[in-house]
PyMOL Python script that loads the backbone (N, CA, C, O; Angstrom):
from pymol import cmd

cmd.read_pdbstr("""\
ATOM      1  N   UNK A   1      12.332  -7.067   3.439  1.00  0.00           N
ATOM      2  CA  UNK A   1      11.378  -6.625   4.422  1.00  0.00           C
ATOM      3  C   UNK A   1      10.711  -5.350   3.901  1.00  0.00           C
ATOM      4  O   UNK A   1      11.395  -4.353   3.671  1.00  0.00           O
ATOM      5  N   UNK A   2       9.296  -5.369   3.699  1.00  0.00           N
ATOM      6  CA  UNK A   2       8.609  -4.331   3.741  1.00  0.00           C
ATOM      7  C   UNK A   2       8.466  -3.046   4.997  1.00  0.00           C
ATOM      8  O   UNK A   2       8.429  -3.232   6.213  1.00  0.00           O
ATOM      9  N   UNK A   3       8.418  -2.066   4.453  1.00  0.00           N
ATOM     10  CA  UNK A   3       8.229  -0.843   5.542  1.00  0.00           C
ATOM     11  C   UNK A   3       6.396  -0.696   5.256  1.00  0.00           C
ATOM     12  O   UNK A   3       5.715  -0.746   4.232  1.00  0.00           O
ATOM     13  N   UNK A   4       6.039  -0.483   6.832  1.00  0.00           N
ATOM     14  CA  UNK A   4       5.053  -0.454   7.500  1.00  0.00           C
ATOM     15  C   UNK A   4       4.999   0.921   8.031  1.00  0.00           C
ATOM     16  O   UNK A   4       5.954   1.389   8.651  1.00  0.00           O
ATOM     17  N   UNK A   5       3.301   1.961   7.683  1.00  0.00           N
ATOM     18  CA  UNK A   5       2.907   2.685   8.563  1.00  0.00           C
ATOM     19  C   UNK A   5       2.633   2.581   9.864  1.00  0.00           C
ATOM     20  O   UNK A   5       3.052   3.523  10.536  1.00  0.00           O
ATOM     21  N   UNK A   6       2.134   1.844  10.365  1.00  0.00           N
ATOM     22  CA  UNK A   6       1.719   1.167  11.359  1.00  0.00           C
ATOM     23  C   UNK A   6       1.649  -0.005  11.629  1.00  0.00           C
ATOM     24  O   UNK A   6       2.054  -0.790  10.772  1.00  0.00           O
ATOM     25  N   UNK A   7       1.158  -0.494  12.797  1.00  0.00           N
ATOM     26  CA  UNK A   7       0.960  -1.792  12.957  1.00  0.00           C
ATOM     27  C   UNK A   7       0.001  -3.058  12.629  1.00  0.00           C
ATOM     28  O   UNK A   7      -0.931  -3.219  13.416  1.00  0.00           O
ATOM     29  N   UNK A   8       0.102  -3.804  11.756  1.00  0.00           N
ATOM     30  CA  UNK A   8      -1.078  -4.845  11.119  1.00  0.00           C
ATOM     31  C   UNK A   8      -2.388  -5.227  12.282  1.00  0.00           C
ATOM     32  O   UNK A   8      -2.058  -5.037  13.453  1.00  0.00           O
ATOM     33  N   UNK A   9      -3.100  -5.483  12.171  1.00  0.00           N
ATOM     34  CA  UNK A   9      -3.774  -5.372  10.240  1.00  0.00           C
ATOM     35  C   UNK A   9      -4.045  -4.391   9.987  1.00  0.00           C
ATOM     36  O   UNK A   9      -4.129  -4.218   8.771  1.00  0.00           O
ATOM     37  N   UNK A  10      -4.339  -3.195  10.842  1.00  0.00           N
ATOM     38  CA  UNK A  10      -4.774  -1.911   9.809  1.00  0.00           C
ATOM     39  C   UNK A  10      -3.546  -1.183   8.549  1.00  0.00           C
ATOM     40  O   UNK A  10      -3.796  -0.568   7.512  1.00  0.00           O
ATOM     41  N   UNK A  11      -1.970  -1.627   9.269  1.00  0.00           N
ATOM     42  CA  UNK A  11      -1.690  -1.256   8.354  1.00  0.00           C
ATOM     43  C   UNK A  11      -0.724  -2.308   7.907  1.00  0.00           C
ATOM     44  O   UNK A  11       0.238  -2.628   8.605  1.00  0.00           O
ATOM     45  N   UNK A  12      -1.001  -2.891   6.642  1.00  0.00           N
ATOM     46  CA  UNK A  12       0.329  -4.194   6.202  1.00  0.00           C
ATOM     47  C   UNK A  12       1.581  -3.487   6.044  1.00  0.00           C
ATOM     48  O   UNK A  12       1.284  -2.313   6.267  1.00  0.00           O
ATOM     49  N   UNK A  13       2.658  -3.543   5.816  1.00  0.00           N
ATOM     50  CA  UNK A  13       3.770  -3.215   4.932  1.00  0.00           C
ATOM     51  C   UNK A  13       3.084  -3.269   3.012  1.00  0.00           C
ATOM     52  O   UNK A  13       2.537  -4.094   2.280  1.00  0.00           O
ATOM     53  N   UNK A  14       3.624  -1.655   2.918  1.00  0.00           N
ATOM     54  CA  UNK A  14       3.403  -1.497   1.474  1.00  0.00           C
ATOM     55  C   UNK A  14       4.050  -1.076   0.505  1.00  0.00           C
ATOM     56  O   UNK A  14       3.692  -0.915  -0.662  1.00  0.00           O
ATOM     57  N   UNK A  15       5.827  -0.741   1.406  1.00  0.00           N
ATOM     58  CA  UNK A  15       6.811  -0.295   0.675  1.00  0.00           C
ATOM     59  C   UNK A  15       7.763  -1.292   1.360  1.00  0.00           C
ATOM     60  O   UNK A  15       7.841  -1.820   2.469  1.00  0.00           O
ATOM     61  N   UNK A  16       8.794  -1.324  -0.369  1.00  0.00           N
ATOM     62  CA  UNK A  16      10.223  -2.142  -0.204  1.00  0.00           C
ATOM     63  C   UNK A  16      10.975  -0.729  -0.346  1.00  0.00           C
ATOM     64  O   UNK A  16      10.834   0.245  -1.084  1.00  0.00           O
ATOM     65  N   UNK A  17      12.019  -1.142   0.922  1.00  0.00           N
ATOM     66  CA  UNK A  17      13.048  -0.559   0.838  1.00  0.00           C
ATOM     67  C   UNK A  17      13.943  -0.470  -0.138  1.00  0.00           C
ATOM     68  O   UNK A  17      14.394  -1.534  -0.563  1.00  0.00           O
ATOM     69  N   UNK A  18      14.426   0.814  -0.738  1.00  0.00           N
ATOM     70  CA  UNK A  18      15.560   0.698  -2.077  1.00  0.00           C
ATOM     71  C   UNK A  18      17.050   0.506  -1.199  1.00  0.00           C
ATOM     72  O   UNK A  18      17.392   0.529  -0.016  1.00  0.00           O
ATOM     73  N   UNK A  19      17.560   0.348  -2.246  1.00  0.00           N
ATOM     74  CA  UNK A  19      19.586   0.434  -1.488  1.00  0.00           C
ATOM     75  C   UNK A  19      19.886   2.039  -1.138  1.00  0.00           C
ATOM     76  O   UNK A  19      20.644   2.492  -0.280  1.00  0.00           O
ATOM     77  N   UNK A  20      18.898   2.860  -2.242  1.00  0.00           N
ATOM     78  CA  UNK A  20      19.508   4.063  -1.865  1.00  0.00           C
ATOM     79  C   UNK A  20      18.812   4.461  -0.013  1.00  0.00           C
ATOM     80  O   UNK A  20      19.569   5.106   0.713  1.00  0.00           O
ATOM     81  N   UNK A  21      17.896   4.175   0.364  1.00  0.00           N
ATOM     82  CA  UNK A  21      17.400   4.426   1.770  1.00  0.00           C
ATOM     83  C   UNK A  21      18.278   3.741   2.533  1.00  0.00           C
ATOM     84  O   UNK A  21      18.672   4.351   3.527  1.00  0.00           O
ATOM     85  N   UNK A  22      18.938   2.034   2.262  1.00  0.00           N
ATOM     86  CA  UNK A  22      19.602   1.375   3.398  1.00  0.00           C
ATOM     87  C   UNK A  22      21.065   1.516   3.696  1.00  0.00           C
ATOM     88  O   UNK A  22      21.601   1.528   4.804  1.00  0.00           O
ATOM     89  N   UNK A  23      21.722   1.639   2.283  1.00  0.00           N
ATOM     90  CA  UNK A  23      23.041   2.083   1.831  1.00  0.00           C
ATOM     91  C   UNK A  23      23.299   2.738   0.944  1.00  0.00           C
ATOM     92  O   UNK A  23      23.871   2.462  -0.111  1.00  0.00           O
ATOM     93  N   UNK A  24      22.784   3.886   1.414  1.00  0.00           N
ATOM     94  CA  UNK A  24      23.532   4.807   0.147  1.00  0.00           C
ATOM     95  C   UNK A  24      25.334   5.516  -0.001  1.00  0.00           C
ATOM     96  O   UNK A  24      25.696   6.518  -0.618  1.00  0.00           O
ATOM     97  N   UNK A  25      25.892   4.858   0.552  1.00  0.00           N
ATOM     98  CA  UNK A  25      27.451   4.684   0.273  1.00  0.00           C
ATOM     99  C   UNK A  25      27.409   3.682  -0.813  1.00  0.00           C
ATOM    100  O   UNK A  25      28.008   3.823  -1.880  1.00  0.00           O
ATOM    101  N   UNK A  26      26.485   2.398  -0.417  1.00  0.00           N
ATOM    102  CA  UNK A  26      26.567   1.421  -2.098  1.00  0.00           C
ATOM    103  C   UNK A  26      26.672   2.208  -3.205  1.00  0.00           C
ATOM    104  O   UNK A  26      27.671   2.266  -3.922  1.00  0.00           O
ATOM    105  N   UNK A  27      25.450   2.939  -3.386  1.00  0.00           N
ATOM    106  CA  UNK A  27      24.861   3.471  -4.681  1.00  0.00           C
ATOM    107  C   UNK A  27      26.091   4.037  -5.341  1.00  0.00           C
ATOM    108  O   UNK A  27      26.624   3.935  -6.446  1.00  0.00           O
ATOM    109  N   UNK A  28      26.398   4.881  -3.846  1.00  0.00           N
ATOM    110  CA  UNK A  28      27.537   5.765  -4.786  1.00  0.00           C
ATOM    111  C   UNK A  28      28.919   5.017  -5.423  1.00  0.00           C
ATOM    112  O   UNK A  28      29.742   5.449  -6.230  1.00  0.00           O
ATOM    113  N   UNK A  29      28.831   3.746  -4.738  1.00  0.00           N
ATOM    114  CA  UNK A  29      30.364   3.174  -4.773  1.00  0.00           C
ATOM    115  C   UNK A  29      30.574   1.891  -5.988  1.00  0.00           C
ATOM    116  O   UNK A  29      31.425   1.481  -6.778  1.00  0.00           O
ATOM    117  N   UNK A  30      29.309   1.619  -5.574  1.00  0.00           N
ATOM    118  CA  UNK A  30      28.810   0.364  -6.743  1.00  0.00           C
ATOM    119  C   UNK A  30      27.061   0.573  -7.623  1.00  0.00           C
ATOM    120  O   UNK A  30      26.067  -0.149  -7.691  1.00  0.00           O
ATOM    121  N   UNK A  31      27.361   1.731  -8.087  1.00  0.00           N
ATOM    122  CA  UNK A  31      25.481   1.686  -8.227  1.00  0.00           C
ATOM    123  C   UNK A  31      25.128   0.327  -9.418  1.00  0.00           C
ATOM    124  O   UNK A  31      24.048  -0.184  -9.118  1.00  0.00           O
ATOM    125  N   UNK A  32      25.612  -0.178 -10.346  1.00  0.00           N
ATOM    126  CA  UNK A  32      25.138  -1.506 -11.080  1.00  0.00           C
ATOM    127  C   UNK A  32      24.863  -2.267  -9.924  1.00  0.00           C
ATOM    128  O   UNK A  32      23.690  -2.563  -9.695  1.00  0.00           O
ATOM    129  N   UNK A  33      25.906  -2.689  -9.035  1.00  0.00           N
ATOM    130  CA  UNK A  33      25.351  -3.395  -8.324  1.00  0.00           C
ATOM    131  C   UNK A  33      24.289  -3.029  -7.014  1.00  0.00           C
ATOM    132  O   UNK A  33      24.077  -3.802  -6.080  1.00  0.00           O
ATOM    133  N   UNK A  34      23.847  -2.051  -7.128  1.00  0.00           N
ATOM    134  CA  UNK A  34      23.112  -1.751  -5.950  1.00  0.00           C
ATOM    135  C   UNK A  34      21.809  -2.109  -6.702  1.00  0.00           C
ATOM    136  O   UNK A  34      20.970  -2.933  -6.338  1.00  0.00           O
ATOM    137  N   UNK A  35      21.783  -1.079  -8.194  1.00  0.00           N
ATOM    138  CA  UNK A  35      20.542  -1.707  -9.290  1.00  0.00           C
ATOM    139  C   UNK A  35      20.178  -2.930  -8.621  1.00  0.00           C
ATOM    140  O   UNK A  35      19.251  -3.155  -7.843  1.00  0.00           O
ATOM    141  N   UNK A  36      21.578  -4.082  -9.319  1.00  0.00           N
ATOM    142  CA  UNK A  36      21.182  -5.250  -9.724  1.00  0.00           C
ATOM    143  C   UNK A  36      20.636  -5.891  -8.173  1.00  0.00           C
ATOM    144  O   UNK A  36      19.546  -6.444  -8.317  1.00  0.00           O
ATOM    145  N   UNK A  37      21.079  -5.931  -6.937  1.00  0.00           N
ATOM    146  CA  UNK A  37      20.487  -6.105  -5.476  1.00  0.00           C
ATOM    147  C   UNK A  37      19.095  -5.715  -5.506  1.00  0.00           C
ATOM    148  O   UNK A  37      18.488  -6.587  -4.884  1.00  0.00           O
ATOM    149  N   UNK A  38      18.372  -4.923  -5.881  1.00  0.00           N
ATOM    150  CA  UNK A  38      17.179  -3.965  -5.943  1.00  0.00           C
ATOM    151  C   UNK A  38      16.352  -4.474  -6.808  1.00  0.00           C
ATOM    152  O   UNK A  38      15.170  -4.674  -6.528  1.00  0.00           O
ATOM    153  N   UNK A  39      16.868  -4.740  -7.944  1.00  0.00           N
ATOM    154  CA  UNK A  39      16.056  -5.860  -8.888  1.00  0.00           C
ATOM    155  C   UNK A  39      16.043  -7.474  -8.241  1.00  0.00           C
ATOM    156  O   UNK A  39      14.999  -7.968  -8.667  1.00  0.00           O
ATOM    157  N   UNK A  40      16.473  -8.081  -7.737  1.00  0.00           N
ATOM    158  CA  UNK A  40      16.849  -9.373  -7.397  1.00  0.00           C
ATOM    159  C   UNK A  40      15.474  -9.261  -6.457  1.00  0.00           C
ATOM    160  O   UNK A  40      14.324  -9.674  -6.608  1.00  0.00           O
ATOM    161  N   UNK A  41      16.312  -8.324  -5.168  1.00  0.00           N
ATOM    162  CA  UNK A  41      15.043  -8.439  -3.907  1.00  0.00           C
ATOM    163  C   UNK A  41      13.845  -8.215  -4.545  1.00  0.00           C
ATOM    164  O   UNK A  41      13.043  -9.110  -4.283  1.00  0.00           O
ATOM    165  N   UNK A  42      13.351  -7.250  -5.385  1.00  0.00           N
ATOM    166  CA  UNK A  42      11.750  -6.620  -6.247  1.00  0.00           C
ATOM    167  C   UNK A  42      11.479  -8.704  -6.046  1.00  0.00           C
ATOM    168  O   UNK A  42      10.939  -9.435  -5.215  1.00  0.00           O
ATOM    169  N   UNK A  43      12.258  -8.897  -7.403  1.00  0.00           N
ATOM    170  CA  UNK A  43      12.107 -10.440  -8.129  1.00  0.00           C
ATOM    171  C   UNK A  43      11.963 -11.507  -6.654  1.00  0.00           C
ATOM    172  O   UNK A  43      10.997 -12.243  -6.854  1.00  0.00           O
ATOM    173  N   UNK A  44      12.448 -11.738  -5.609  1.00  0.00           N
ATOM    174  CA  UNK A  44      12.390 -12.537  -4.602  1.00  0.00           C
ATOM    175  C   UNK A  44      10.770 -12.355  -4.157  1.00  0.00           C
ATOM    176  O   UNK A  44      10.036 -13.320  -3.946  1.00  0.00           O
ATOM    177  N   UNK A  45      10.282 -10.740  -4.039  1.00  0.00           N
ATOM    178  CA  UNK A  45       9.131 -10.514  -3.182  1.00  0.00           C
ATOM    179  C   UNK A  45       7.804 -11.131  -4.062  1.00  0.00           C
ATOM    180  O   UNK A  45       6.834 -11.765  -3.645  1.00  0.00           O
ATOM    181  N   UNK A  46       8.278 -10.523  -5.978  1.00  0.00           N
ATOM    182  CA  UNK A  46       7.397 -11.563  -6.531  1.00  0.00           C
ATOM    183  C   UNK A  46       6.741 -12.557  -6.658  1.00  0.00           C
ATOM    184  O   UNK A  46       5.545 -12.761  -6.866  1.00  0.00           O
ATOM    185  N   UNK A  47       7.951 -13.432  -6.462  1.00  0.00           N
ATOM    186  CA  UNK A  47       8.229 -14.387  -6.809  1.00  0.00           C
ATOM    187  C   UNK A  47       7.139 -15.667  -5.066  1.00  0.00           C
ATOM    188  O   UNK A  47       6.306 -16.557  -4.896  1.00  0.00           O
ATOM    189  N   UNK A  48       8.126 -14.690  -4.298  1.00  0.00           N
ATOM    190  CA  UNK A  48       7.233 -14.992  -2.892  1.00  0.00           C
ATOM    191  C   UNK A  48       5.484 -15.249  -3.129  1.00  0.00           C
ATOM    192  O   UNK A  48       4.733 -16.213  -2.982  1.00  0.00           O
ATOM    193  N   UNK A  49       5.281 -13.413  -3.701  1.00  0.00           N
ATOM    194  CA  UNK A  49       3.534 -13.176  -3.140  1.00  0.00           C
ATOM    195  C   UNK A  49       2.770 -14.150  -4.386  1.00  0.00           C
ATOM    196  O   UNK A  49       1.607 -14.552  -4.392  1.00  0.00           O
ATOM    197  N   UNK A  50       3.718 -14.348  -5.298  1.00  0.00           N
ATOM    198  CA  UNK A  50       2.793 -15.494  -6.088  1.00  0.00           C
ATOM    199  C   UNK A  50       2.878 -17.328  -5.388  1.00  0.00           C
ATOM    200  O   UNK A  50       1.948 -18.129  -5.302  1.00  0.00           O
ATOM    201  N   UNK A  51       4.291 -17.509  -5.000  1.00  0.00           N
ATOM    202  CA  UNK A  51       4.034 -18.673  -3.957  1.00  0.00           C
ATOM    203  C   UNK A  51       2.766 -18.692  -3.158  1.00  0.00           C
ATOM    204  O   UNK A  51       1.838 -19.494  -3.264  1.00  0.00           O
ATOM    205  N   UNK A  52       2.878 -17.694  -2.358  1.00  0.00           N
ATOM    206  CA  UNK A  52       2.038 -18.327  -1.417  1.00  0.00           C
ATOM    207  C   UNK A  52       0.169 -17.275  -1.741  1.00  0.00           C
ATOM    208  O   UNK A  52      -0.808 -17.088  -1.015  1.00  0.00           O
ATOM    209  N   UNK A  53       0.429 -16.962  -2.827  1.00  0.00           N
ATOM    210  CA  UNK A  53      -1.343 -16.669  -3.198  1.00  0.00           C
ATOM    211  C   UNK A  53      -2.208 -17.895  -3.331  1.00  0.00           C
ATOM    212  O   UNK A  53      -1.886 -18.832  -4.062  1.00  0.00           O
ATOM    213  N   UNK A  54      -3.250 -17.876  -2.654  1.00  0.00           N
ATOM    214  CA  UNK A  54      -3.963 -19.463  -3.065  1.00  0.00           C
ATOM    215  C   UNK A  54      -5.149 -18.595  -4.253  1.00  0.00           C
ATOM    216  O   UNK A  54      -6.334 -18.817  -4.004  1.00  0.00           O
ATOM    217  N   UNK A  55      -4.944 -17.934  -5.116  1.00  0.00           N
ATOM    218  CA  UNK A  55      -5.728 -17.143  -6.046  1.00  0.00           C
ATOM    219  C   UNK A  55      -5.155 -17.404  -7.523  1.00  0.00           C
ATOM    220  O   UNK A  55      -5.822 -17.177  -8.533  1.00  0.00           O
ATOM    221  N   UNK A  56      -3.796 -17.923  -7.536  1.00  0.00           N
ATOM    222  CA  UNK A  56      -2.838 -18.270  -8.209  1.00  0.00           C
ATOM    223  C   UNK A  56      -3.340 -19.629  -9.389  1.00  0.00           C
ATOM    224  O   UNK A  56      -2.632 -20.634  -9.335  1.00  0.00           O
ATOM    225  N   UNK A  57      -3.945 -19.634  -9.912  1.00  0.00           N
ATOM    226  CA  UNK A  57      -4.501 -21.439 -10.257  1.00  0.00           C
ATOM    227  C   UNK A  57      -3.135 -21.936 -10.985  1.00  0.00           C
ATOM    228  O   UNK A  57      -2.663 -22.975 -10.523  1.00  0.00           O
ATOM    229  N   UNK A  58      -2.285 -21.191 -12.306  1.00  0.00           N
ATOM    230  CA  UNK A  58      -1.184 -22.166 -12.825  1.00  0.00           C
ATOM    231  C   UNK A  58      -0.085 -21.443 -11.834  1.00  0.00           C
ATOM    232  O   UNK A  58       0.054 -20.235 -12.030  1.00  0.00           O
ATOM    233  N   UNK A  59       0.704 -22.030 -10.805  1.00  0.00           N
ATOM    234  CA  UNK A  59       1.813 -21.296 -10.491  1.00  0.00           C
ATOM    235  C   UNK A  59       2.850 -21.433 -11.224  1.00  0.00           C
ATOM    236  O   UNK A  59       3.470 -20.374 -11.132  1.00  0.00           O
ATOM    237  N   UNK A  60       3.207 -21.902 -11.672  1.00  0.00           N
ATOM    238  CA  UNK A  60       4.261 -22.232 -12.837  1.00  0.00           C
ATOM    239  C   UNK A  60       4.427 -21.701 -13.958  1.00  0.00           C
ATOM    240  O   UNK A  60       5.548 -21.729 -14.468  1.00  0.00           O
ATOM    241  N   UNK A  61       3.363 -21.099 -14.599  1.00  0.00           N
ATOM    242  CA  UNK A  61       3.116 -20.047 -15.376  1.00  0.00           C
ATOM    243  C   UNK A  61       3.345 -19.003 -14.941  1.00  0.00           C
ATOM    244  O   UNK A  61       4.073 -18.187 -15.506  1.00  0.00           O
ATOM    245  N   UNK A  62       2.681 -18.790 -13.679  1.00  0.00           N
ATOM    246  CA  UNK A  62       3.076 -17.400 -13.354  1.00  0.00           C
ATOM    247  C   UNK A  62       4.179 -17.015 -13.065  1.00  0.00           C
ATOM    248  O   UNK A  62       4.663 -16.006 -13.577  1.00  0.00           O
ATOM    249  N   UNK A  63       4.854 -17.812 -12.100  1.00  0.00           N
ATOM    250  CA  UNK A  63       6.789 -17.568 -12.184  1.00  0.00           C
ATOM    251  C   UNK A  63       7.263 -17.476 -12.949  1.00  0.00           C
ATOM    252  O   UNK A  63       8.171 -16.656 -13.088  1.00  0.00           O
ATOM    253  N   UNK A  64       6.838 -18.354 -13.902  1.00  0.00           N
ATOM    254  CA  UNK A  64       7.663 -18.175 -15.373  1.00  0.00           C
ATOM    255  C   UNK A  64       7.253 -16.799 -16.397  1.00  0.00           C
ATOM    256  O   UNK A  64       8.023 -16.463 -17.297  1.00  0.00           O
ATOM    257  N   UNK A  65       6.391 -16.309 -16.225  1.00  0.00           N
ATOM    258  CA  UNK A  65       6.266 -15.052 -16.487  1.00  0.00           C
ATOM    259  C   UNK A  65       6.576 -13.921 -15.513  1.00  0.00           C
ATOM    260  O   UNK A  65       6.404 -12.797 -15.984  1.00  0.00           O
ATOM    261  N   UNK A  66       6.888 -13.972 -14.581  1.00  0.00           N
ATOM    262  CA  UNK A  66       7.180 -12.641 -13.687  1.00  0.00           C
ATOM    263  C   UNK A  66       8.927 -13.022 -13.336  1.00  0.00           C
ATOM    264  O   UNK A  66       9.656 -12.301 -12.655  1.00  0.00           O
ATOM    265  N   UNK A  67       9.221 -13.955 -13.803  1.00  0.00           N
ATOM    266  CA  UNK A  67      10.953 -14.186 -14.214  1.00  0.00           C
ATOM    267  C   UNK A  67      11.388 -13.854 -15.319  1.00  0.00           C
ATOM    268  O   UNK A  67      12.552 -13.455 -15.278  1.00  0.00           O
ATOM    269  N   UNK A  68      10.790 -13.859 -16.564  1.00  0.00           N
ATOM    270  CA  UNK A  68      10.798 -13.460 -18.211  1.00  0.00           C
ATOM    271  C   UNK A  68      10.357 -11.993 -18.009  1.00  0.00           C
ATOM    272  O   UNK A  68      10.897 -11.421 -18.956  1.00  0.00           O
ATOM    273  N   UNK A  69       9.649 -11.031 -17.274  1.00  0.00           N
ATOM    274  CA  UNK A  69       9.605  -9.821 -17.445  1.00  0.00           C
ATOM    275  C   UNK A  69      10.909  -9.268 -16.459  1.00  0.00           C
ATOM    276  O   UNK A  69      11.156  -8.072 -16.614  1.00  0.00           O
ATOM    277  N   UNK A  70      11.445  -9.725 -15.838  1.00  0.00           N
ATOM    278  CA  UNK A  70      12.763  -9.289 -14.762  1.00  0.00           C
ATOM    279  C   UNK A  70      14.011  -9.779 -16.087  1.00  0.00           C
ATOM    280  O   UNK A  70      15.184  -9.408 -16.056  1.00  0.00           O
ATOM    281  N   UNK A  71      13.534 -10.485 -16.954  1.00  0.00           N
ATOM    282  CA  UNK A  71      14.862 -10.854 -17.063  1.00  0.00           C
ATOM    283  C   UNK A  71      15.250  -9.838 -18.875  1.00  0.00           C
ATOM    284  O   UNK A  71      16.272  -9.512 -19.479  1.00  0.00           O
ATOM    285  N   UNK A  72      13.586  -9.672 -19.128  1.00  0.00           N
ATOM    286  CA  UNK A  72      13.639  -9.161 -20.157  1.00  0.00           C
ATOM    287  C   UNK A  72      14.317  -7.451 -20.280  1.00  0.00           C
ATOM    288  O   UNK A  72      13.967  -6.517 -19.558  1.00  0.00           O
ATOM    289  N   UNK A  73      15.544  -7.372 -21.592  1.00  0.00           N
ATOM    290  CA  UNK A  73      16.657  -6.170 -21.393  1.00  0.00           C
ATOM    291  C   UNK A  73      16.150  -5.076 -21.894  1.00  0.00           C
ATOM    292  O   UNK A  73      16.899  -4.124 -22.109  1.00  0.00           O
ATOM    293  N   UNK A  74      14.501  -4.984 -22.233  1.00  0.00           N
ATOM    294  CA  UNK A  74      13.750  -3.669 -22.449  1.00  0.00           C
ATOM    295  C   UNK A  74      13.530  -3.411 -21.905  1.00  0.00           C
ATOM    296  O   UNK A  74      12.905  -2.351 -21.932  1.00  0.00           O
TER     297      UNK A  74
END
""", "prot")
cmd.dss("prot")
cmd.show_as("cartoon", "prot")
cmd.util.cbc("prot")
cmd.orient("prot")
């Protein structure tokens, strides 16, 4: 879930919440895995706003490239 200034349409949601804002007892207790939660959700919202873009012409390409830059260890 995105955080919202206000209420749509003037204002959409334009920030994702990190683990450190929702649980920051995680961070401290498990931070790899709070990372790795934080990267996953980023990768889900991606993965989403290219689903449902109708601006998108190969979608399959594009997942497959915005999964190869999440997955890539540079």
């Amino acid at each position: 879930m995105k955080l919202s200034y206000g209420e749509p349409p003037a204002f959409f949601p334009s920030e994702l919440p990190l683990t450190p804002s929702i649980a920051p007892c995680l961070v401290s207790w498990h931070p790899e895995a709070s990372i790795i939660l934080d990267n996953l959700h980023m990768l889900h919202d991606v993965l989403a706003d290219i689903l449902a873009s109708p601006e998108v012409a190969d979608v399959r390409a594009a997942l497959d490239t915005a999964i190869n830059q999440f997955v890539d260890p540079t």
